[in-house]
BAVEX-289334 format. One line per 10 residues: number of its first residue (from 1); their letters; for each residue x, y, z of N, C-alpha, C, CB. Coordinates in steps of 0.02 Angstrom, whole numbers, m for minus. Atoms other than C-alpha are relative to their C-alpha. Glycine has a CB too. Example, Ala and Ser with C-alpha at 12.3 -4.5 7.8 and 13.67 -1.06 7.14 Angstrom:
residues 2
1 = AS = 45:m59:0:615:m225:390:45:60:0:m50:1:62  m42:m59:m3:684:m53:357:m39:55:37:20:23:m71
END
This chain:
residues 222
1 = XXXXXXXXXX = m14:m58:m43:674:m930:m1023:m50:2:57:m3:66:m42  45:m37:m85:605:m910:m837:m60:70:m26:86:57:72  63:m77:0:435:m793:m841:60:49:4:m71:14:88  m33:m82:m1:535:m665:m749:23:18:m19:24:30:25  m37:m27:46:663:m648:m852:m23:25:m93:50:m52:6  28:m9:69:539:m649:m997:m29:91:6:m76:m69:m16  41:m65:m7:451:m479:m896:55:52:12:m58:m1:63  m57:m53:m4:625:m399:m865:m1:13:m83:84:m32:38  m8:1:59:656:m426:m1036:m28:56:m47:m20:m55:m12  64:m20:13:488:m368:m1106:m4:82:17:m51:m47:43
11 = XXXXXXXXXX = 0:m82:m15:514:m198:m1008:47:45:m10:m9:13:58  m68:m22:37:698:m178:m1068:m13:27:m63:51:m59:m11  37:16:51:619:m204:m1230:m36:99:m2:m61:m82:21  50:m37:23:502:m50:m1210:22:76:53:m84:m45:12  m19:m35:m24:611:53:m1090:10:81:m24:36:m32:13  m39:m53:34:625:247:m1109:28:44:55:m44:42:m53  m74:m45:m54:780:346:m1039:m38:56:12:93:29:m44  36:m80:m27:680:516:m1049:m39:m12:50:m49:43:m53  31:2:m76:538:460:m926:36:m19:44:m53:m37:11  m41:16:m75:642:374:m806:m2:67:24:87:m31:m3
21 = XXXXXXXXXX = m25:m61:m21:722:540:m789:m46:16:67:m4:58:m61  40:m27:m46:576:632:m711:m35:m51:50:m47:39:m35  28:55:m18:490:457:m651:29:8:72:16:m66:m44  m28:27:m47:640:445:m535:9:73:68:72:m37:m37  m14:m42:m47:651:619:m459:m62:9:40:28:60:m27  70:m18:m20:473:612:m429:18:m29:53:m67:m21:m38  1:39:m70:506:471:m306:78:5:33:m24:m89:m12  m72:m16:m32:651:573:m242:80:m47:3:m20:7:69  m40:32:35:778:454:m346:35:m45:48:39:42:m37  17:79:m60:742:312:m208:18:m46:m47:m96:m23:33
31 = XXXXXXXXXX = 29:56:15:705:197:m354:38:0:m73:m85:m1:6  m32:11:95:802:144:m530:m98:m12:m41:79:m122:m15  53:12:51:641:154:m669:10:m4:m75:m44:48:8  12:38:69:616:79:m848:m9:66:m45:m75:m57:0  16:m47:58:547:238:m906:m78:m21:m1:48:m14:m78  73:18:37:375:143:m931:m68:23:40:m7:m87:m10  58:m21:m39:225:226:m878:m70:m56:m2:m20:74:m32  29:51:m29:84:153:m796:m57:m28:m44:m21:20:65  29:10:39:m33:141:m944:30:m80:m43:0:65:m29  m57:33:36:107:47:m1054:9:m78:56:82:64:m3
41 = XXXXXXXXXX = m34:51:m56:158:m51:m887:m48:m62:2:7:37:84  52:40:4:m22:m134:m879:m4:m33:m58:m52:30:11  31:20:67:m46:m170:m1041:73:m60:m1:m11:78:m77  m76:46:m1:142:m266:m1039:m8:m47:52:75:45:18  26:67:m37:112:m345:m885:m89:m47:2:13:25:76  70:53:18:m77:m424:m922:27:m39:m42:m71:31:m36  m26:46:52:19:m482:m1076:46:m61:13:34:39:m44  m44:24:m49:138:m553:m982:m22:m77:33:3:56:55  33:53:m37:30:m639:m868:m31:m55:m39:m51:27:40  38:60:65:m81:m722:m1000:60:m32:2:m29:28:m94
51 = XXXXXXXXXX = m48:49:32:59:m797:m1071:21:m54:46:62:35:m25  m34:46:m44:116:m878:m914:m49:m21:60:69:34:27  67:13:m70:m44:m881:m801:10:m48:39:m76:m21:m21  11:73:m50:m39:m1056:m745:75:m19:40:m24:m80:m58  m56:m8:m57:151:m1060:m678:15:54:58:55:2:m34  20:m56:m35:115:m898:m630:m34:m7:73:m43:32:m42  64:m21:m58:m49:m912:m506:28:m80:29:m114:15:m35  m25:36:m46:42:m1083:m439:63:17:52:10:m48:m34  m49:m9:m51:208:m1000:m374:8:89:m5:78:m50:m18  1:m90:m1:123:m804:m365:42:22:45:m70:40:19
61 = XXXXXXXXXX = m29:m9:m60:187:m801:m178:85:16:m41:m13:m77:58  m65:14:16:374:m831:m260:1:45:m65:17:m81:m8  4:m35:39:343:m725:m396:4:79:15:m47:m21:m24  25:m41:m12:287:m589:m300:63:42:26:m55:m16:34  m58:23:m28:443:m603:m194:55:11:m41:m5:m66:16  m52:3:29:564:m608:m322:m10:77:m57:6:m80:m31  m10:m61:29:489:m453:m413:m5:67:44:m45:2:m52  0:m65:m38:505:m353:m255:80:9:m3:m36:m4:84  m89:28:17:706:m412:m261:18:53:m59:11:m103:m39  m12:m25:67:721:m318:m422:26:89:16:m83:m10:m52
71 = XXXXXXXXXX = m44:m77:7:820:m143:m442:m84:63:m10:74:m3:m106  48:m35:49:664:m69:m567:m55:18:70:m36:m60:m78  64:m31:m19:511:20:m480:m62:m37:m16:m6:64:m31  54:5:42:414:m36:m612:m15:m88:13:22:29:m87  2:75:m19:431:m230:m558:m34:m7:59:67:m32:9  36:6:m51:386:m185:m377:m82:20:m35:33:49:62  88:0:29:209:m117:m456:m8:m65:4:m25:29:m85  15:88:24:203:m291:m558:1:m58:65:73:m29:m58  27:27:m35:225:m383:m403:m37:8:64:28:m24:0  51:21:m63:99:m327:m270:m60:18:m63:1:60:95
81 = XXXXXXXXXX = 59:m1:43:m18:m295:m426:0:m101:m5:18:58:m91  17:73:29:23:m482:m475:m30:m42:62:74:m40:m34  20:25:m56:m15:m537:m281:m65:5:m25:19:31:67  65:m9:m22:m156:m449:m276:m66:m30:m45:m5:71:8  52:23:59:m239:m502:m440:m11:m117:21:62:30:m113  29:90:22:m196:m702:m413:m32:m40:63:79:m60:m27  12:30:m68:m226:m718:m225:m83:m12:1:28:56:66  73:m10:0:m412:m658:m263:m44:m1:59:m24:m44:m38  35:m19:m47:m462:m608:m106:6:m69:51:m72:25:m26  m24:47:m39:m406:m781:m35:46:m48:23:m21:m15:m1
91 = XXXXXXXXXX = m69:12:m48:m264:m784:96:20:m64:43:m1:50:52  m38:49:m51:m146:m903:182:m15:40:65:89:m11:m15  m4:m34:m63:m140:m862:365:68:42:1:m4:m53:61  m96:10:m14:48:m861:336:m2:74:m49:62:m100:m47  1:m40:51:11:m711:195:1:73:47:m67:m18:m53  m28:m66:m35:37:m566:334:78:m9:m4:m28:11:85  m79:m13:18:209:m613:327:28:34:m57:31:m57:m5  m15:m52:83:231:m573:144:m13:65:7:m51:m18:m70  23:m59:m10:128:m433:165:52:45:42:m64:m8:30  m36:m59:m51:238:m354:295:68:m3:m25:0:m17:90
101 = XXXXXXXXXX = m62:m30:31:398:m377:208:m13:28:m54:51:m42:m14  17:m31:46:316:m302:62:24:68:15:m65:m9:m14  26:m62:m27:275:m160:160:69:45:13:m46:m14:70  m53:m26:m42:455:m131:230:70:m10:m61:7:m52:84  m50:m22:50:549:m157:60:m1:44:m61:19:m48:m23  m6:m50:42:596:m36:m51:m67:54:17:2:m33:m76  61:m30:m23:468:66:59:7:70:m43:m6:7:88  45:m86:23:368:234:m14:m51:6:5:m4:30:m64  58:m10:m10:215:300:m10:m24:m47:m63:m17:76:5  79:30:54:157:232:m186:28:m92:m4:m4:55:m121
111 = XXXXXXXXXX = 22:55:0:189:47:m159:m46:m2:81:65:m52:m15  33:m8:m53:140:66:43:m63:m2:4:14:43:21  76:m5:m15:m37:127:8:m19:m37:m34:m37:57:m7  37:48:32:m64:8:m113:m8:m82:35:33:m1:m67  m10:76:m24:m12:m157:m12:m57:28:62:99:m36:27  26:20:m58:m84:m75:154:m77:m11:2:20:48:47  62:2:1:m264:m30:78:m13:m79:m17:m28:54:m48  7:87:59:m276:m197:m47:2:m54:24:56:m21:m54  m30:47:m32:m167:m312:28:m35:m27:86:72:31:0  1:0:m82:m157:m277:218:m84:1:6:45:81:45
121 = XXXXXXXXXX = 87:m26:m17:m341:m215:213:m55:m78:m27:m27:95:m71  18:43:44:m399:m370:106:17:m56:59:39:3:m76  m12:42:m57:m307:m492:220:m62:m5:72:73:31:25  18:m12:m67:m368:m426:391:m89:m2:7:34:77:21  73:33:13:m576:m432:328:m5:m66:m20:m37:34:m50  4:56:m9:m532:m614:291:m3:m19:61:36:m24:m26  m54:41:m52:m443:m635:458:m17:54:55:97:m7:m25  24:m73:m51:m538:m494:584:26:m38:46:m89:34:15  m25:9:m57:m468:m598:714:55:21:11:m1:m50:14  m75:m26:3:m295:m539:674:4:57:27:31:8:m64
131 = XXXXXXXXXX = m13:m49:m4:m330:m376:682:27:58:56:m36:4:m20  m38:m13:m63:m285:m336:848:66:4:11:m14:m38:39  m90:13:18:m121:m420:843:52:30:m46:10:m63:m25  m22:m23:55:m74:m369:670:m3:67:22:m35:m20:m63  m4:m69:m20:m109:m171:721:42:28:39:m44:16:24  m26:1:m47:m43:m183:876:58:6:m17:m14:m40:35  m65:23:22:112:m244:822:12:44:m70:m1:m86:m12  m25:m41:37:126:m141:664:3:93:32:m42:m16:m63  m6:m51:m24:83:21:767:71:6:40:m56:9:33  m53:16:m30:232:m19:879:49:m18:m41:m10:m43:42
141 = XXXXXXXXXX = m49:20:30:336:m51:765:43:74:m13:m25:m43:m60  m30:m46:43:483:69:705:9:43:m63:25:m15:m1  18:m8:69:448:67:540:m61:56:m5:m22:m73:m32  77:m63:13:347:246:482:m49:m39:m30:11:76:m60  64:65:65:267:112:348:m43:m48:23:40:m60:m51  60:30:m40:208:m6:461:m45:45:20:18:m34:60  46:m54:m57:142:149:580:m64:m1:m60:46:106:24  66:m32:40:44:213:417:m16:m41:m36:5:61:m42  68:42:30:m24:56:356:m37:m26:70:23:m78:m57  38:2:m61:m104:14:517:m53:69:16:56:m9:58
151 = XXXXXXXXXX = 23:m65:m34:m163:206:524:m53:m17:m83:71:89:20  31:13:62:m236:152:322:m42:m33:m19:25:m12:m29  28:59:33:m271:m2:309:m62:m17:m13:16:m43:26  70:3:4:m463:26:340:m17:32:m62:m34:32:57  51:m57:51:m501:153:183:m26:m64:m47:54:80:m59  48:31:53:m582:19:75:m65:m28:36:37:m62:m43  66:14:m45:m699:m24:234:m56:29:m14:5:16:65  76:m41:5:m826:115:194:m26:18:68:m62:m48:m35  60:m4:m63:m967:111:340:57:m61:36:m112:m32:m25  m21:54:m33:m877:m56:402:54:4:51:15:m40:m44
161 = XXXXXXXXXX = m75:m25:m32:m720:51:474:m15:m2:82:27:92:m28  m3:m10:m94:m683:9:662:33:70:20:58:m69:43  m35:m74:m22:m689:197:713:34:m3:63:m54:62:9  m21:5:m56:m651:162:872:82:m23:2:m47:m43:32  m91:26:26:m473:67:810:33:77:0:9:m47:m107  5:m24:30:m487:193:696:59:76:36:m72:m9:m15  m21:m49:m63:m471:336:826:61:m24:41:m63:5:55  m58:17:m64:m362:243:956:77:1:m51:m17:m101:48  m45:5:28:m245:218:814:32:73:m28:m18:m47:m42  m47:m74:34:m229:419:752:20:32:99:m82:87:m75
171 = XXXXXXXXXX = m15:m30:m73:m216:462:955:60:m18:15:m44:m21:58  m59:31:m16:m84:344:965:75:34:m36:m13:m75:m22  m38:m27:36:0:441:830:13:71:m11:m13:m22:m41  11:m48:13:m35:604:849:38:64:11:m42:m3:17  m70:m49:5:121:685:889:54:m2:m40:34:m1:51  m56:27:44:217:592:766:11:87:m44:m32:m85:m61  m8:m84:22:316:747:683:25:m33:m96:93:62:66  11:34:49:321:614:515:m35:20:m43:m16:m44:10  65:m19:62:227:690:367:m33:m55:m32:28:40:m67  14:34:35:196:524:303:m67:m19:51:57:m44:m25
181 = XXXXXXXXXX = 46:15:m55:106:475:477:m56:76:11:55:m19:76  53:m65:16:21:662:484:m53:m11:m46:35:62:m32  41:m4:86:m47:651:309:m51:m74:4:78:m10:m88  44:90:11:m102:446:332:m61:29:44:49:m96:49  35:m29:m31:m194:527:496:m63:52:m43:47:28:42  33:m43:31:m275:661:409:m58:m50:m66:63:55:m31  20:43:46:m311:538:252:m40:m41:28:47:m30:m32  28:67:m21:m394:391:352:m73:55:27:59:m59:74  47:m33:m43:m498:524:446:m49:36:m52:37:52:56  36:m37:54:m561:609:296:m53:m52:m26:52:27:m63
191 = XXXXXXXXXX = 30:33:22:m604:451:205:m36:m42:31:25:m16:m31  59:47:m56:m701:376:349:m65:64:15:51:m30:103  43:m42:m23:m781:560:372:m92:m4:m46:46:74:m10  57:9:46:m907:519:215:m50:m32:31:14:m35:m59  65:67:m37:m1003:393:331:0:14:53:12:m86:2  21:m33:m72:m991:476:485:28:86:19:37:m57:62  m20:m83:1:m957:671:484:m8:26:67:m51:48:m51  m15:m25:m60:m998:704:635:19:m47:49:m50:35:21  m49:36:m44:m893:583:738:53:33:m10:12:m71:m11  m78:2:24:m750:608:634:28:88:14:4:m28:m102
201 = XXXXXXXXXX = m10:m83:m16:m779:826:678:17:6:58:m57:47:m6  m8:10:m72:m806:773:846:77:m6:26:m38:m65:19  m62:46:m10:m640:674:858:40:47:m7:14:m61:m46  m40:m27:10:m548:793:775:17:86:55:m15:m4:m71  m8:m71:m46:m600:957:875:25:m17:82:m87:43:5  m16:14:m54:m571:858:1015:61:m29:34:m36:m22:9  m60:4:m8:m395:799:999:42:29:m47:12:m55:8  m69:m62:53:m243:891:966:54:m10:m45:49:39:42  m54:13:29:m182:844:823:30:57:m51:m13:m60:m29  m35:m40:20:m50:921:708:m13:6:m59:52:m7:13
211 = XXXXXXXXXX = 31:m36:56:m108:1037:583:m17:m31:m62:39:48:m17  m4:36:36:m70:947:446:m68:m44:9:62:m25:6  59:61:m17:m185:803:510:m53:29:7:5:m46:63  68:m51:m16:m316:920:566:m36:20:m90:37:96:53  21:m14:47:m330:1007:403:m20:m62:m50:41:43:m18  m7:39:36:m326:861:295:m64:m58:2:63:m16:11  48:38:m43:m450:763:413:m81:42:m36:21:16:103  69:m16:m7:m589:909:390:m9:28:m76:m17:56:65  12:m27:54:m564:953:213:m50:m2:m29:30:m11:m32  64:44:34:m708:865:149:m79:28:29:11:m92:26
221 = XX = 67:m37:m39:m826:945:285:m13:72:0:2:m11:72  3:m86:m3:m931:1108:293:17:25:39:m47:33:m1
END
């Protein structure tokens, strides 16, 4: 039997109809789910992996890929978790591509922030030369998901965050009437405020953004 069909299997196996239920309205019943919560899910897919590691971490890319393809919710987890675990912090050049159809299938907030921080964010400190291009081009893009991983992709930077991007990138956005783009705004600005509080007060009193973003931005500050 093919891995994947061993991890469909495996989650068929351990599926329950009652969680789905709520699982699925949560994510405004976007997404077919197993039922299996994320405790359960880990513990099934590590098992998983062991078992198959070494065909696995040779065709992860194709793996990754084929469990975004999948109906289940619970498969997309498994594959940008399985990226992210086998790539180990070292990317193809060619690995923004993946990344960006990641980003743009079966889009929501809870795979989105996980590929744009992890992934996208992970990538682009390999590859700071990209970052221009890659931004650029995801800010411009149509896609709300691109917009708000480009507006994200820094929160695992810490101190290291190009405020200046940083900034040009919530200005660029700052009329968006998008809650997802509001809220990313607000979010990016908050979690950069820990290492610079008064820039990030500055910034904010000084452009007009929409409430949402505003509030969300200064929560954290006195």
């Amino acid at each position: 039997m093919h891995p994947l069909d061993e991890l469909v299997l495996l989650f068929e196996q351990h599926q329950n109809p009652e969680n789905a239920v709520p699982m699925k309205a949560y994510m405004k019943n976007h997404f077919e789910f197993f039922g299996i919560k994320a405790t359960l899910r880990r513990e099934l897919f590590n098992r998983w992996y062991a078992q198959n590691k070494a065909s696995i971490q040779h065709n992860f890319r194709t793996f990754t890929l084929a469990l975004f393809a999948q109906p289940y919710r619970e498969l997309h987890y498994c594959g940008m978790e399985l990226f992210y675990k086998a790539v180990k912090k070292k990317y193809s050049p060619e690995d923004i591509q993946l990344i960006e159809h990641l980003i743009v299938t079966h889009s929501w907030w809870d795979t989105v922030d996980f590929i744009a921080k992890y992934l996208l964010g992970g990538y682009l400190q390999q590859y700071p030369e990209a970052i221009s291009g890659v931004i650029e081009r995801f800010s411009a893009a149509p896609s709300l998901w691109l917009n708000r991983s480009g507006l994200i992709f820094q929160l695992g930077y810490k101190a290291q965050t190009d405020f200046d991007l940083l900034k040009a990138e919530c200005f660029k956005h700052k009329d968006s009437n998008e809650f997802f783009i509001q809220k990313a705004i607000g979010w990016a600005l908050r979690d950069y405020s820990r290492f610079n509080p008064n820039g990030v007060r500055e910034f904010v009193e000084n452009t007009k953004l929409k409430p949402l973003s505003k509030r969300e931005a200064l929560r954290n500050l006195p």
